[in-house]
CHARMM-style PDB file with segment names, atoms N, HN, CA, C and O in Angstrom:
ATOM      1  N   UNK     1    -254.294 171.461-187.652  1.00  0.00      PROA
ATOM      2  CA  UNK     1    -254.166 171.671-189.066  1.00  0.00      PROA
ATOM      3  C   UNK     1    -255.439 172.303-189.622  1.00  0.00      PROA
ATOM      4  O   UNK     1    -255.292 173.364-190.229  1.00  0.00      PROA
ATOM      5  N   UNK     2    -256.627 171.815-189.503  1.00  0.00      PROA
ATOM      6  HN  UNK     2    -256.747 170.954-189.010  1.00  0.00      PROA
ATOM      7  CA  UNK     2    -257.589 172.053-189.932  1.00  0.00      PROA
ATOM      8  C   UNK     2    -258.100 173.658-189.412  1.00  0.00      PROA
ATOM      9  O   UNK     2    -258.462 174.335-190.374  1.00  0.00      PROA
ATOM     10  N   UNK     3    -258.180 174.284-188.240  1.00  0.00      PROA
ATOM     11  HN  UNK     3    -257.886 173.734-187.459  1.00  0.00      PROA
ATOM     12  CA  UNK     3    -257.767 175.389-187.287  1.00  0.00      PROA
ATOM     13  C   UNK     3    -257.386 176.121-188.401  1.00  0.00      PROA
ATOM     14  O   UNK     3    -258.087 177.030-188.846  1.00  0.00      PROA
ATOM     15  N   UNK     4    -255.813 175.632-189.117  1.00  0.00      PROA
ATOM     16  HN  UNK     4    -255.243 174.893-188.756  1.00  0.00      PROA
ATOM     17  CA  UNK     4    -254.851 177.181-189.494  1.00  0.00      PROA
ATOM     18  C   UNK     4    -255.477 177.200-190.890  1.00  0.00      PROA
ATOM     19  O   UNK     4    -255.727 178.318-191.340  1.00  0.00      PROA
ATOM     20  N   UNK     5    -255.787 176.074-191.687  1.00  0.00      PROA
ATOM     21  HN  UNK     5    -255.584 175.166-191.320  1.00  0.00      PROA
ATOM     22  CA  UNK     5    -256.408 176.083-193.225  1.00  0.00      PROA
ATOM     23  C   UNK     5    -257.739 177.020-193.395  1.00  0.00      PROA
ATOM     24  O   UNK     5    -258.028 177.786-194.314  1.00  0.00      PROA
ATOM     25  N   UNK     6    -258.595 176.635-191.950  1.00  0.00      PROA
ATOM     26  HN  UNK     6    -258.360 176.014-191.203  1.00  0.00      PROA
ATOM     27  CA  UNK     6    -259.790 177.536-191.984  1.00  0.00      PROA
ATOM     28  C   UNK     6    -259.441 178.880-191.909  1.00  0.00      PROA
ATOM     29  O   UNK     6    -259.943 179.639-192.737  1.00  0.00      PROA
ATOM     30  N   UNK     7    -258.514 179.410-190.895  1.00  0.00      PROA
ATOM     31  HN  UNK     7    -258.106 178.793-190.222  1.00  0.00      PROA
ATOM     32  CA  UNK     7    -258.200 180.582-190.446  1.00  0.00      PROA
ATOM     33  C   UNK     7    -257.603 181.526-191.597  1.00  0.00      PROA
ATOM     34  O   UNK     7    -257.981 182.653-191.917  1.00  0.00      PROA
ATOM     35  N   UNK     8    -256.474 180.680-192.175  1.00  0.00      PROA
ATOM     36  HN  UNK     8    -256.167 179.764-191.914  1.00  0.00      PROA
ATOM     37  CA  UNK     8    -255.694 181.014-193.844  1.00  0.00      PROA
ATOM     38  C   UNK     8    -256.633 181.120-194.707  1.00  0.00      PROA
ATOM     39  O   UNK     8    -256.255 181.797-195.664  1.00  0.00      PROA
ATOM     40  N   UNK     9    -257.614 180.782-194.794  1.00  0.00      PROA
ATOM     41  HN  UNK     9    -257.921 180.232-194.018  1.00  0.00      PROA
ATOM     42  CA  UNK     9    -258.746 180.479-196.115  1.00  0.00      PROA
ATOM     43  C   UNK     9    -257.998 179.476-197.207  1.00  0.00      PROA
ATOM     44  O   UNK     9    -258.041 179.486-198.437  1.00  0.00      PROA
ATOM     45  N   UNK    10    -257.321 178.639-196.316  1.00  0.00      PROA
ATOM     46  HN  UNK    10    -257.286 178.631-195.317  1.00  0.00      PROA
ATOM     47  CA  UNK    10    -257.203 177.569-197.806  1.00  0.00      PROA
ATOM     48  C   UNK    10    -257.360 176.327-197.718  1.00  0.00      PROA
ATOM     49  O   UNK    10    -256.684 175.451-198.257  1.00  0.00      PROA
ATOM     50  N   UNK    11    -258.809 176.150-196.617  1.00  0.00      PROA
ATOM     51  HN  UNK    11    -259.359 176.862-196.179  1.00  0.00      PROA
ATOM     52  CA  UNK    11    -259.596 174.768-196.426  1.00  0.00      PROA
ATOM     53  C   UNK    11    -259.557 174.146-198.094  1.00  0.00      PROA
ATOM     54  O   UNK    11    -258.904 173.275-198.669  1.00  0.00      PROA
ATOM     55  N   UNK    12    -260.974 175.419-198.615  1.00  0.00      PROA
ATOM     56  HN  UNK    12    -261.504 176.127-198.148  1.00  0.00      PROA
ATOM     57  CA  UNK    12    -261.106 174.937-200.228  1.00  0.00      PROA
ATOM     58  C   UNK    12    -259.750 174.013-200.873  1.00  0.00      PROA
ATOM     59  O   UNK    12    -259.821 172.785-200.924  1.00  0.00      PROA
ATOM     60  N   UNK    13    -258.786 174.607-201.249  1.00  0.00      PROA
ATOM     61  HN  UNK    13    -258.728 175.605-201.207  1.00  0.00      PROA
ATOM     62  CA  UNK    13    -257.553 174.450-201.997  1.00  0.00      PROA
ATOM     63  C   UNK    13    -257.022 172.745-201.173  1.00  0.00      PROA
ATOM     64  O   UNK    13    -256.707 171.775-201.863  1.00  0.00      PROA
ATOM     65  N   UNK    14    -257.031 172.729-200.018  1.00  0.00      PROA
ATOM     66  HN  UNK    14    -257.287 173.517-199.458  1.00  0.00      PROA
ATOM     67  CA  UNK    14    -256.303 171.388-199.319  1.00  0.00      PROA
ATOM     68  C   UNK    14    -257.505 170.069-198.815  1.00  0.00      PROA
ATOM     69  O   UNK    14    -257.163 169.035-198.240  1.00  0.00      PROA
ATOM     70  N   UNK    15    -258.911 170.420-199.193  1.00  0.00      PROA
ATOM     71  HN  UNK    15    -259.188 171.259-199.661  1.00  0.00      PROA
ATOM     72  CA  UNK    15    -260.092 169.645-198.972  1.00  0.00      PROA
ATOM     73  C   UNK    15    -259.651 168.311-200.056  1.00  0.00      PROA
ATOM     74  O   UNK    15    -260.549 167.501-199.830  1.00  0.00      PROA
ATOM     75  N   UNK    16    -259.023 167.883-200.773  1.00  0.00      PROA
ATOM     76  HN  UNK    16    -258.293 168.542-200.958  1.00  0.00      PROA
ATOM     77  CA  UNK    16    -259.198 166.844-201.146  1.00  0.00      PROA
ATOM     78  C   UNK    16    -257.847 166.075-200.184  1.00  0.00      PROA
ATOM     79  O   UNK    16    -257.965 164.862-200.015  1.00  0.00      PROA
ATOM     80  N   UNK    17    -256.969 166.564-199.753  1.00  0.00      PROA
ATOM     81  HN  UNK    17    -256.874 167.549-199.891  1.00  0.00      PROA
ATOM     82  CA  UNK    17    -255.620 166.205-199.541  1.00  0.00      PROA
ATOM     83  C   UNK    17    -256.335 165.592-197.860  1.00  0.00      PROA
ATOM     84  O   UNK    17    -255.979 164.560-197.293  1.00  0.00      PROA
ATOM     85  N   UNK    18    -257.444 166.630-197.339  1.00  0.00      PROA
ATOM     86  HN  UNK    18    -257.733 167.468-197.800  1.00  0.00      PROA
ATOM     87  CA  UNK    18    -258.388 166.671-196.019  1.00  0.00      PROA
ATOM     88  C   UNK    18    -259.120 164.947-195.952  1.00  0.00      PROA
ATOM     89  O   UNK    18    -258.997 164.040-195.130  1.00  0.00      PROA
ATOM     90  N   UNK    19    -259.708 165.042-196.927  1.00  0.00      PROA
ATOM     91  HN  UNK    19    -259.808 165.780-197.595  1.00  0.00      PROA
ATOM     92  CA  UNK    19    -260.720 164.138-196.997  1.00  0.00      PROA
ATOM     93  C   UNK    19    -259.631 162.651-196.887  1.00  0.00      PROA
ATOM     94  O   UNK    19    -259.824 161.726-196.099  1.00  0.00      PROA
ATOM     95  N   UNK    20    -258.579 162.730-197.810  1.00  0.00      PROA
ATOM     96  HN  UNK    20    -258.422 163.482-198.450  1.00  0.00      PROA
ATOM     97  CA  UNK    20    -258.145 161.381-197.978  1.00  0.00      PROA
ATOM     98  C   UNK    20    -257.376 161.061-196.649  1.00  0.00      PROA
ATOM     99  O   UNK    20    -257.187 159.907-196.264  1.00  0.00      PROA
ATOM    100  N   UNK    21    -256.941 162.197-195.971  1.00  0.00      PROA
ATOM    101  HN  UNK    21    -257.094 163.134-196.285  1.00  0.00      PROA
ATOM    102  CA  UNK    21    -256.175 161.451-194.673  1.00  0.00      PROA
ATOM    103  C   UNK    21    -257.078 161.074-193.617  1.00  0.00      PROA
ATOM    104  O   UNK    21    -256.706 160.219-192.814  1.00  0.00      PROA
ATOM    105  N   UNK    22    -258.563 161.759-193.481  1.00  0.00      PROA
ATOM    106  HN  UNK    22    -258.866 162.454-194.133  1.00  0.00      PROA
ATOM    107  CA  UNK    22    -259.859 160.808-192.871  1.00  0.00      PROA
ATOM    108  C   UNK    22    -260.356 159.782-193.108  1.00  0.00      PROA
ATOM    109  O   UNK    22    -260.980 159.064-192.327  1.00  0.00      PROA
ATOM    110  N   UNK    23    -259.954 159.476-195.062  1.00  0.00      PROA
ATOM    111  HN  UNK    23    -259.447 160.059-195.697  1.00  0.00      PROA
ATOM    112  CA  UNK    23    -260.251 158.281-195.076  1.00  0.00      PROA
ATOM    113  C   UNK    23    -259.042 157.033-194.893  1.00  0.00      PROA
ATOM    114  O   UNK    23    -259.406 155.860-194.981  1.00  0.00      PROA
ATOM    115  N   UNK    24    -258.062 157.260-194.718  1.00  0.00      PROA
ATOM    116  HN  UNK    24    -257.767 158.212-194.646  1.00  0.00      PROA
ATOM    117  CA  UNK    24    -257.095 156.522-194.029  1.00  0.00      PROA
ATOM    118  C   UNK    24    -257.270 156.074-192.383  1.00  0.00      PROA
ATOM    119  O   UNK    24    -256.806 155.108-191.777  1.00  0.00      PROA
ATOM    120  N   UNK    25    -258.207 157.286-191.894  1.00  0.00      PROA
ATOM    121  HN  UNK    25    -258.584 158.071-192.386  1.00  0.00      PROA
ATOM    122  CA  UNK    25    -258.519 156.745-191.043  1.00  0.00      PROA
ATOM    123  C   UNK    25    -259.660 155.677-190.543  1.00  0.00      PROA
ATOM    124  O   UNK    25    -259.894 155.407-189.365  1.00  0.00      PROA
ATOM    125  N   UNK    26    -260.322 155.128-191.693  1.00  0.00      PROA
ATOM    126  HN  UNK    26    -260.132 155.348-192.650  1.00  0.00      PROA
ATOM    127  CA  UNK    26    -261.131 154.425-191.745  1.00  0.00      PROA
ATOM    128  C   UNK    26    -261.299 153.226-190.717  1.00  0.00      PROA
ATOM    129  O   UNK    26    -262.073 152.976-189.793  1.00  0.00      PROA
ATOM    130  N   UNK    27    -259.893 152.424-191.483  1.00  0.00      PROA
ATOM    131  HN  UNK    27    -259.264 152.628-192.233  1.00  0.00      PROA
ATOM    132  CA  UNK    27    -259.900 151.133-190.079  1.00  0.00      PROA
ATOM    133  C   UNK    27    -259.225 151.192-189.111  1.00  0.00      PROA
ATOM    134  O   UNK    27    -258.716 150.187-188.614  1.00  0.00      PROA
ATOM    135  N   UNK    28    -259.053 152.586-188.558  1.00  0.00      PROA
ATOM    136  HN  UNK    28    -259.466 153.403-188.961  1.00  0.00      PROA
ATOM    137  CA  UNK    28    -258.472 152.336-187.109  1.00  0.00      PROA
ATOM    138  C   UNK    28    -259.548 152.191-186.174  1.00  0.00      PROA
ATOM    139  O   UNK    28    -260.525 152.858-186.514  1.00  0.00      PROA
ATOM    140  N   UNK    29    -259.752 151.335-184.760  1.00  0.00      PROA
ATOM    141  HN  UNK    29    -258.958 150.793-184.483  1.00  0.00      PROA
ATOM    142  CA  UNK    29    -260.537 150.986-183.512  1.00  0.00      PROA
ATOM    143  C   UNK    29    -260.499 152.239-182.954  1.00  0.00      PROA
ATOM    144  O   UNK    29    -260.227 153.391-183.292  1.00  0.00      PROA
ATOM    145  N   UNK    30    -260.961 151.468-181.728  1.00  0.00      PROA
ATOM    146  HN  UNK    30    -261.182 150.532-181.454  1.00  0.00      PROA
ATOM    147  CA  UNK    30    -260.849 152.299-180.782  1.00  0.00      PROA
ATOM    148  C   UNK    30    -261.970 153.979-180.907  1.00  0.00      PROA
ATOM    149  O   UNK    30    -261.905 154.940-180.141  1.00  0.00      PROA
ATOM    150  N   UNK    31    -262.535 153.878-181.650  1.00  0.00      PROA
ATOM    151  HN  UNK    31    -262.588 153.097-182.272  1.00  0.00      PROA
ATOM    152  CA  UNK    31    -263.066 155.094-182.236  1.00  0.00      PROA
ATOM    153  C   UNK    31    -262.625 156.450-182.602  1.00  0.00      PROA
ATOM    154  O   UNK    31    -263.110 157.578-182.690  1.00  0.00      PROA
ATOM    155  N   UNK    32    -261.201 155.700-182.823  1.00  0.00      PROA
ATOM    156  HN  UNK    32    -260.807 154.783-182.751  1.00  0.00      PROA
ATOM    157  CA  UNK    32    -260.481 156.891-183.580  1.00  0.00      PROA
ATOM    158  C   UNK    32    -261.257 157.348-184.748  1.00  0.00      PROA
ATOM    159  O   UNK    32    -261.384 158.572-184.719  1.00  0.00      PROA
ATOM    160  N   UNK    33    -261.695 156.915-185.542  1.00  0.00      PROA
ATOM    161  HN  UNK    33    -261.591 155.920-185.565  1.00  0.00      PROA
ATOM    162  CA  UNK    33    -262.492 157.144-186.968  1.00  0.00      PROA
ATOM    163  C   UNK    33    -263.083 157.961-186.863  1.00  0.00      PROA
ATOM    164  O   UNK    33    -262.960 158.926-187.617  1.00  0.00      PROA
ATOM    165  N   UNK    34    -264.361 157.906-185.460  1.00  0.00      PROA
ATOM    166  HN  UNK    34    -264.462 157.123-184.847  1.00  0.00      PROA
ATOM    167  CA  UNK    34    -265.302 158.365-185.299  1.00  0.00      PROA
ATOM    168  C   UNK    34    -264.579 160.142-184.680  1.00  0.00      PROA
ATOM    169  O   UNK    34    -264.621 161.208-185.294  1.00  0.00      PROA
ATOM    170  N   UNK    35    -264.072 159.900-183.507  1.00  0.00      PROA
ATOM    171  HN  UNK    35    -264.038 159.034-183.008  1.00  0.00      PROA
ATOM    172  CA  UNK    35    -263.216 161.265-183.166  1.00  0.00      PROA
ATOM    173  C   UNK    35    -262.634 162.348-184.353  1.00  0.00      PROA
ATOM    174  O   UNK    35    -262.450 163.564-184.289  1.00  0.00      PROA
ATOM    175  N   UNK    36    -262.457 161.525-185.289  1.00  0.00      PROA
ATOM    176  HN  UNK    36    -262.607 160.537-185.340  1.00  0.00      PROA
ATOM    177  CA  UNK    36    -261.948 162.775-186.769  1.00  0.00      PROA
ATOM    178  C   UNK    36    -262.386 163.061-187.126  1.00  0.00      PROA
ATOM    179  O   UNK    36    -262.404 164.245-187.460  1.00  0.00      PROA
ATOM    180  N   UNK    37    -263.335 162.015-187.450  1.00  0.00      PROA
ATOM    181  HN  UNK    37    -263.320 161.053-187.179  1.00  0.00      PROA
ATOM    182  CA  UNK    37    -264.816 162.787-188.026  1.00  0.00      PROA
ATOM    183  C   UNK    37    -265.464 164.233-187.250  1.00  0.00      PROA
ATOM    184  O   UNK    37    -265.509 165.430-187.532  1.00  0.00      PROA
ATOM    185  N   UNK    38    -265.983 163.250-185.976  1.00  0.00      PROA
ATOM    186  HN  UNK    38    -265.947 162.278-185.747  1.00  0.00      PROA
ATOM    187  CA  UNK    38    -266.546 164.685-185.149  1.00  0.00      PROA
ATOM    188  C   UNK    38    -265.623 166.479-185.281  1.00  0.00      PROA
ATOM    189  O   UNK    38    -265.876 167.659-185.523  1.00  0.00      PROA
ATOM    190  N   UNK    39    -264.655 165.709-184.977  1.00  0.00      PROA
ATOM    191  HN  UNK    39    -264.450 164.750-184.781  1.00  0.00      PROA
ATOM    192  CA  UNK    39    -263.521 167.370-184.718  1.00  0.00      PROA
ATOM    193  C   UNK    39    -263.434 167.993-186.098  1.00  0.00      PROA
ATOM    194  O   UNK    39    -263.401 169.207-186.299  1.00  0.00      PROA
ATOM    195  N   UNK    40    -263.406 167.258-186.825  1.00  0.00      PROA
ATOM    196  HN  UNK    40    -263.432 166.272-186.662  1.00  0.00      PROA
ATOM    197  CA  UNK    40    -263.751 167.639-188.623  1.00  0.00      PROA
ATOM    198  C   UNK    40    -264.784 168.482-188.293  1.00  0.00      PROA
ATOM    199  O   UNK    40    -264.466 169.671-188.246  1.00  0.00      PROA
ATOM    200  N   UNK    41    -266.119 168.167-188.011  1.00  0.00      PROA
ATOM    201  HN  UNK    41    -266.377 167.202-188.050  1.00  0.00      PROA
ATOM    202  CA  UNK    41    -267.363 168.766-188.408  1.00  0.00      PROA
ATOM    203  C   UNK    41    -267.354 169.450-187.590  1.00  0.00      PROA
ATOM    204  O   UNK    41    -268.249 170.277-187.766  1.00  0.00      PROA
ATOM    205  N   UNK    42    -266.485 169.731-186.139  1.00  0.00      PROA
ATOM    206  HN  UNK    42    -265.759 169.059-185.996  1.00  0.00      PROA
ATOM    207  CA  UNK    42    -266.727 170.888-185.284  1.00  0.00      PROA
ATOM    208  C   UNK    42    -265.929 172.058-185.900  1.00  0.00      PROA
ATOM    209  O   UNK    42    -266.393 173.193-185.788  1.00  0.00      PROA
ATOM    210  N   UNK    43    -264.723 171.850-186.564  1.00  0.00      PROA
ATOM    211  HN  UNK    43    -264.347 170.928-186.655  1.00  0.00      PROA
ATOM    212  CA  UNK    43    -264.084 172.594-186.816  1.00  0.00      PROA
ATOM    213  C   UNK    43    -264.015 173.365-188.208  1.00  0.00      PROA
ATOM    214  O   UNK    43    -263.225 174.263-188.500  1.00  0.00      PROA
ATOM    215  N   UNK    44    -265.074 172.785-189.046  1.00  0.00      PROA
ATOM    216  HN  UNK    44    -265.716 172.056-188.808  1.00  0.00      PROA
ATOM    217  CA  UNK    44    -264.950 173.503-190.691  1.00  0.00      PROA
ATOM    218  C   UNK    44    -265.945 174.143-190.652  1.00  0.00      PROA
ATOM    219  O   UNK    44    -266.561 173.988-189.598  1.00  0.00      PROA
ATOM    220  N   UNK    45    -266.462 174.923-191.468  1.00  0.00      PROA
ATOM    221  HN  UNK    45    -265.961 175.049-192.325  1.00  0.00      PROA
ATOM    222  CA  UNK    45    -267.989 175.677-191.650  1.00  0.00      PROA
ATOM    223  C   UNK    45    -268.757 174.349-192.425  1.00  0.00      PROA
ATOM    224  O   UNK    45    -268.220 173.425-193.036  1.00  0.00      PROA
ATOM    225  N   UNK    46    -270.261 174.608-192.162  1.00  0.00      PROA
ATOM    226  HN  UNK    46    -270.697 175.358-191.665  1.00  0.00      PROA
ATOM    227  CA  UNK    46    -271.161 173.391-192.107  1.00  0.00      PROA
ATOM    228  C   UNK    46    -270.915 172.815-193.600  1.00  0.00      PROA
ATOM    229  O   UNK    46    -270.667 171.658-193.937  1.00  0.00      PROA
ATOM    230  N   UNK    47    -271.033 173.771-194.248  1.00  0.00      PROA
ATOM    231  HN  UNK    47    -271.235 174.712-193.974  1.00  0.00      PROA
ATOM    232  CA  UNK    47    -270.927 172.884-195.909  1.00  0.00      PROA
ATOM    233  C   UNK    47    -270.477 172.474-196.269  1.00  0.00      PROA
ATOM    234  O   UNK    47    -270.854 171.945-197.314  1.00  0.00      PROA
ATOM    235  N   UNK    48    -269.082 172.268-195.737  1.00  0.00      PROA
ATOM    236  HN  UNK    48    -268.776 172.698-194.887  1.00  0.00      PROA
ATOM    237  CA  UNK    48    -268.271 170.864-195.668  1.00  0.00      PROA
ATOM    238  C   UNK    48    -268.371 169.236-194.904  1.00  0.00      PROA
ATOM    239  O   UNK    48    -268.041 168.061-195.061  1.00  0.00      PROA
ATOM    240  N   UNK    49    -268.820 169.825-194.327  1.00  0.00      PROA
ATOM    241  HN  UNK    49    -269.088 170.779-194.200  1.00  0.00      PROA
ATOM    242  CA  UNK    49    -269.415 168.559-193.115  1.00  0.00      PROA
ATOM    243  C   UNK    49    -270.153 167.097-193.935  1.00  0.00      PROA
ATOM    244  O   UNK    49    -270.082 166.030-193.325  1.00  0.00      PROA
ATOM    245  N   UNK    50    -270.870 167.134-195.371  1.00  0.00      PROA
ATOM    246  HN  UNK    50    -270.928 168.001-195.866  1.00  0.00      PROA
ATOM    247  CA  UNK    50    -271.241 166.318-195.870  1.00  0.00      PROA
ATOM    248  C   UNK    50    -269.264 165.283-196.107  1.00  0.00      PROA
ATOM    249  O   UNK    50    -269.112 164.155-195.637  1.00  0.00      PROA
ATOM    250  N   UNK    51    -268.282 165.915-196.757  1.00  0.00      PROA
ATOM    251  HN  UNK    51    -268.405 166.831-197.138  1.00  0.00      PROA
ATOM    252  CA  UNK    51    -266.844 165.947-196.558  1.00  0.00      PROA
ATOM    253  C   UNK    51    -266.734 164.202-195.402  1.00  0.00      PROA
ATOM    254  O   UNK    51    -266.655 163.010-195.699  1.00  0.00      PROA
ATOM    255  N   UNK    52    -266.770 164.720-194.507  1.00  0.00      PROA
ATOM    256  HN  UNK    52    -266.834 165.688-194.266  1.00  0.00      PROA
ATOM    257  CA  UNK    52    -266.774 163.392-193.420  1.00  0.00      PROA
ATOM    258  C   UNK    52    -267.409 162.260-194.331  1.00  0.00      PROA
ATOM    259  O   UNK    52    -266.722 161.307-194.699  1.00  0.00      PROA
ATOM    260  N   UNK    53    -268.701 162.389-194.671  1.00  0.00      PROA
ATOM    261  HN  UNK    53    -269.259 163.163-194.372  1.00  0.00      PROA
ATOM    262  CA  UNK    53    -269.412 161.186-195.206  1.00  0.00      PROA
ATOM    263  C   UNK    53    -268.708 160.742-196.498  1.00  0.00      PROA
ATOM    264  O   UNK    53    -268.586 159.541-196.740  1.00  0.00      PROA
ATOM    265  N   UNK    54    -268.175 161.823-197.455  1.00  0.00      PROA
ATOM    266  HN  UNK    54    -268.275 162.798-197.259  1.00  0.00      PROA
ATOM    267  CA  UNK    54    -267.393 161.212-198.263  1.00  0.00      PROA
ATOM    268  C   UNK    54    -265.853 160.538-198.056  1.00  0.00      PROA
ATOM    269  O   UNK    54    -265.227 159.792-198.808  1.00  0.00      PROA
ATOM    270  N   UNK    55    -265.483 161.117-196.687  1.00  0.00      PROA
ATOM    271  HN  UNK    55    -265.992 161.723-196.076  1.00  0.00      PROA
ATOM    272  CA  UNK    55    -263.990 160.146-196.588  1.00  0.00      PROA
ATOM    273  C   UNK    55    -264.297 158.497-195.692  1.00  0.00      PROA
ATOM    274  O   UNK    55    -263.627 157.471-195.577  1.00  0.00      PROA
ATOM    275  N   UNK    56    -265.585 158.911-195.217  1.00  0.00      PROA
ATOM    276  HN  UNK    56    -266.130 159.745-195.310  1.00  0.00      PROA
ATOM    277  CA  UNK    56    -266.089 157.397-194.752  1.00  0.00      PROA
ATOM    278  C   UNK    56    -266.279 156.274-195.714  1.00  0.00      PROA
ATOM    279  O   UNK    56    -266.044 155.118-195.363  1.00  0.00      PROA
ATOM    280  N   UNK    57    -266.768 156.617-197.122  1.00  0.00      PROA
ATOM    281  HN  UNK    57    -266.959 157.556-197.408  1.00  0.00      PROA
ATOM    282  CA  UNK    57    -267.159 155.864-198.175  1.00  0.00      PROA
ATOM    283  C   UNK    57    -266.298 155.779-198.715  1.00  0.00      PROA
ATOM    284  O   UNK    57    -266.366 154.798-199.455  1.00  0.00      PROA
ATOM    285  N   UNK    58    -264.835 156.623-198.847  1.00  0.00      PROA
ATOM    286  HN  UNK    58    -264.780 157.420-198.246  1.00  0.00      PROA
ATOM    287  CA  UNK    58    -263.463 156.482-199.586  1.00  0.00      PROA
ATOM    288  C   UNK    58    -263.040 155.825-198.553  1.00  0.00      PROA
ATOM    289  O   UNK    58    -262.289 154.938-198.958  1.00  0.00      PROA
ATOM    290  N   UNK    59    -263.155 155.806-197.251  1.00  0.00      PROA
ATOM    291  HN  UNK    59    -263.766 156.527-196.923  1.00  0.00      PROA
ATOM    292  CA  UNK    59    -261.716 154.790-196.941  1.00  0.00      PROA
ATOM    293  C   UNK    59    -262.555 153.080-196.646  1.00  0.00      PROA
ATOM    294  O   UNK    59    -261.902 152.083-196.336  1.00  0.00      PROA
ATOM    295  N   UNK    60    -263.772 153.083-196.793  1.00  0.00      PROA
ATOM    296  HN  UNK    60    -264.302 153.893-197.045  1.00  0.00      PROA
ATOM    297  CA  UNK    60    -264.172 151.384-196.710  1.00  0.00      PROA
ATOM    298  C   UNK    60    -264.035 151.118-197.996  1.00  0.00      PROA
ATOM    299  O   UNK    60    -263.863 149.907-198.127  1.00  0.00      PROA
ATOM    300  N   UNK    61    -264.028 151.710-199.071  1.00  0.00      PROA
ATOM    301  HN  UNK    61    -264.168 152.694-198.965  1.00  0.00      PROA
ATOM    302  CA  UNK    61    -263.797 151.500-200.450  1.00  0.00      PROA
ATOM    303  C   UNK    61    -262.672 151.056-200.514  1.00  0.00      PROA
ATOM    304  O   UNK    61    -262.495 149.931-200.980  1.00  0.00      PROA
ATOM    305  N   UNK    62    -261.414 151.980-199.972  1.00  0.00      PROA
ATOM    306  HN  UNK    62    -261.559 152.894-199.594  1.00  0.00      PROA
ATOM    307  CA  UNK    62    -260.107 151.694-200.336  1.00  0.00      PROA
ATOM    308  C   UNK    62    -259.477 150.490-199.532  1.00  0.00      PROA
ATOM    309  O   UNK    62    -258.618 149.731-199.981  1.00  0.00      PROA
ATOM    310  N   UNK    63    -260.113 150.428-198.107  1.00  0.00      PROA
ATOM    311  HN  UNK    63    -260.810 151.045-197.742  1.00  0.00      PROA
ATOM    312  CA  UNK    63    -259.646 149.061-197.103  1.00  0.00      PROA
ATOM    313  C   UNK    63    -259.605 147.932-197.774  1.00  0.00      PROA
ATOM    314  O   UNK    63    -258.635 147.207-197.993  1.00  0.00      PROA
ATOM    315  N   UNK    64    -261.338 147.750-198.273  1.00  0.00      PROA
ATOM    316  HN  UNK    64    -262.126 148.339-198.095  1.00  0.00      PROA
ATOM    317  CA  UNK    64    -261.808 146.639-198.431  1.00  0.00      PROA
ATOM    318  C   UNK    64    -261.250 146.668-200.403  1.00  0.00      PROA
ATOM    319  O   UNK    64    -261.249 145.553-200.925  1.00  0.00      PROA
ATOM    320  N   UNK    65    -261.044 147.266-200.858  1.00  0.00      PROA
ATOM    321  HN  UNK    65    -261.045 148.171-200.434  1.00  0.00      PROA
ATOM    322  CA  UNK    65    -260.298 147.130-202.394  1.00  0.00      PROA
ATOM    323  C   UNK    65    -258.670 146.006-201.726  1.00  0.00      PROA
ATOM    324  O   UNK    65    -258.208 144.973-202.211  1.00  0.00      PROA
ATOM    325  N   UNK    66    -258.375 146.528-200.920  1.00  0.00      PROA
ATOM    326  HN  UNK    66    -258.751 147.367-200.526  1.00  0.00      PROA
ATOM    327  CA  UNK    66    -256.693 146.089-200.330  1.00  0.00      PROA
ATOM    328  C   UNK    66    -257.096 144.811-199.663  1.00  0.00      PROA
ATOM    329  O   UNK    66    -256.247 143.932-199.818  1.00  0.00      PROA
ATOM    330  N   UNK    67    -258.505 144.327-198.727  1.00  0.00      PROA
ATOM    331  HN  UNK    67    -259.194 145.041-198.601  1.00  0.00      PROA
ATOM    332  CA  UNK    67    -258.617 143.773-198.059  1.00  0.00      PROA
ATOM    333  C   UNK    67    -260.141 142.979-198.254  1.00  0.00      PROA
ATOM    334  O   UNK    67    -260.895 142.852-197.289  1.00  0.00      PROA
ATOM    335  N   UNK    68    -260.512 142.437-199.692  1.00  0.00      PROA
ATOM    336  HN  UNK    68    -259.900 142.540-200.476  1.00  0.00      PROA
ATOM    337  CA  UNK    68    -261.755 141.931-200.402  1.00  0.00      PROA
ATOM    338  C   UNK    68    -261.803 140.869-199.673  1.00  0.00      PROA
ATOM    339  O   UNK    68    -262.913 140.393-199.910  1.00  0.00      PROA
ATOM    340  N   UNK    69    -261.152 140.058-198.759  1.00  0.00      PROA
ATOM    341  HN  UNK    69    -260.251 140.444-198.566  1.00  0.00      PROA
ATOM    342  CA  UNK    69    -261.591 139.115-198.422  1.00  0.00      PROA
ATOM    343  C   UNK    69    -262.138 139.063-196.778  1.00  0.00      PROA
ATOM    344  O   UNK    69    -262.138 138.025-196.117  1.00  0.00      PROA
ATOM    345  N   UNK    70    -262.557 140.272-196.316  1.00  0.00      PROA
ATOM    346  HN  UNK    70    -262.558 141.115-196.854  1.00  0.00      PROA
ATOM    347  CA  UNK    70    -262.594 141.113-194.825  1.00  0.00      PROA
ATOM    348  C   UNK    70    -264.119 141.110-195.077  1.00  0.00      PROA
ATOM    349  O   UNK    70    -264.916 140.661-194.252  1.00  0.00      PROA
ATOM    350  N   UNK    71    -264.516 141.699-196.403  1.00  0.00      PROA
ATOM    351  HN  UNK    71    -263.869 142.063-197.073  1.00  0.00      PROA
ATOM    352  CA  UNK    71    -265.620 142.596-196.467  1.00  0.00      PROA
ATOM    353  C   UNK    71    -266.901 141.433-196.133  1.00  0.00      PROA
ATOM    354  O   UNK    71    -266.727 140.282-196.533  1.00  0.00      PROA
ATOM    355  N   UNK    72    -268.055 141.750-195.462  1.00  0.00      PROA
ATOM    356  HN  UNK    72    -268.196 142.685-195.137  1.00  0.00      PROA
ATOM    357  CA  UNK    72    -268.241 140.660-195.172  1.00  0.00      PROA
ATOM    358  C   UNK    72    -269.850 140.662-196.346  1.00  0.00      PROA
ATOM    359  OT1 UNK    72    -270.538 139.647-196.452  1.00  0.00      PROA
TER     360      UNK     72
END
């Protein structure tokens, strides 16, 4: 996905729709989290790459909003 948006030029236009399905990936194991992240930042041009750090802080925000009694 990320591949054809860059290639199309319409990263810009779908970057918020981007960010929130990384941050869904927040509490999955296994280091899935971490793997989206990386392939994220291999695959966009660099000035998006801060992007990762903001869907990291949106999806412990949104877990732990659903799941306040986790957070430690």
């Amino acid at each position: 996905m990320l591949k054809f948006l860059v290639k199309n030029d319409m990263l810009e236009a779908m970057m918020p729709r981007v960010v929130q399905i990384m941050a869904w990936c927040w509490p999955c194991g296994y280091g899935f989290h971490d793997e989206i992240g990386d392939s994220f930042c291999e695959l966009v041009p660099p000035q998006y790459h801060s992007k990762a750090d903001e869907a990291d802080a949106l999806g412990e925000a949104q877990y732990y909003a659903i799941h306040p009694y986790l957070k430690h």
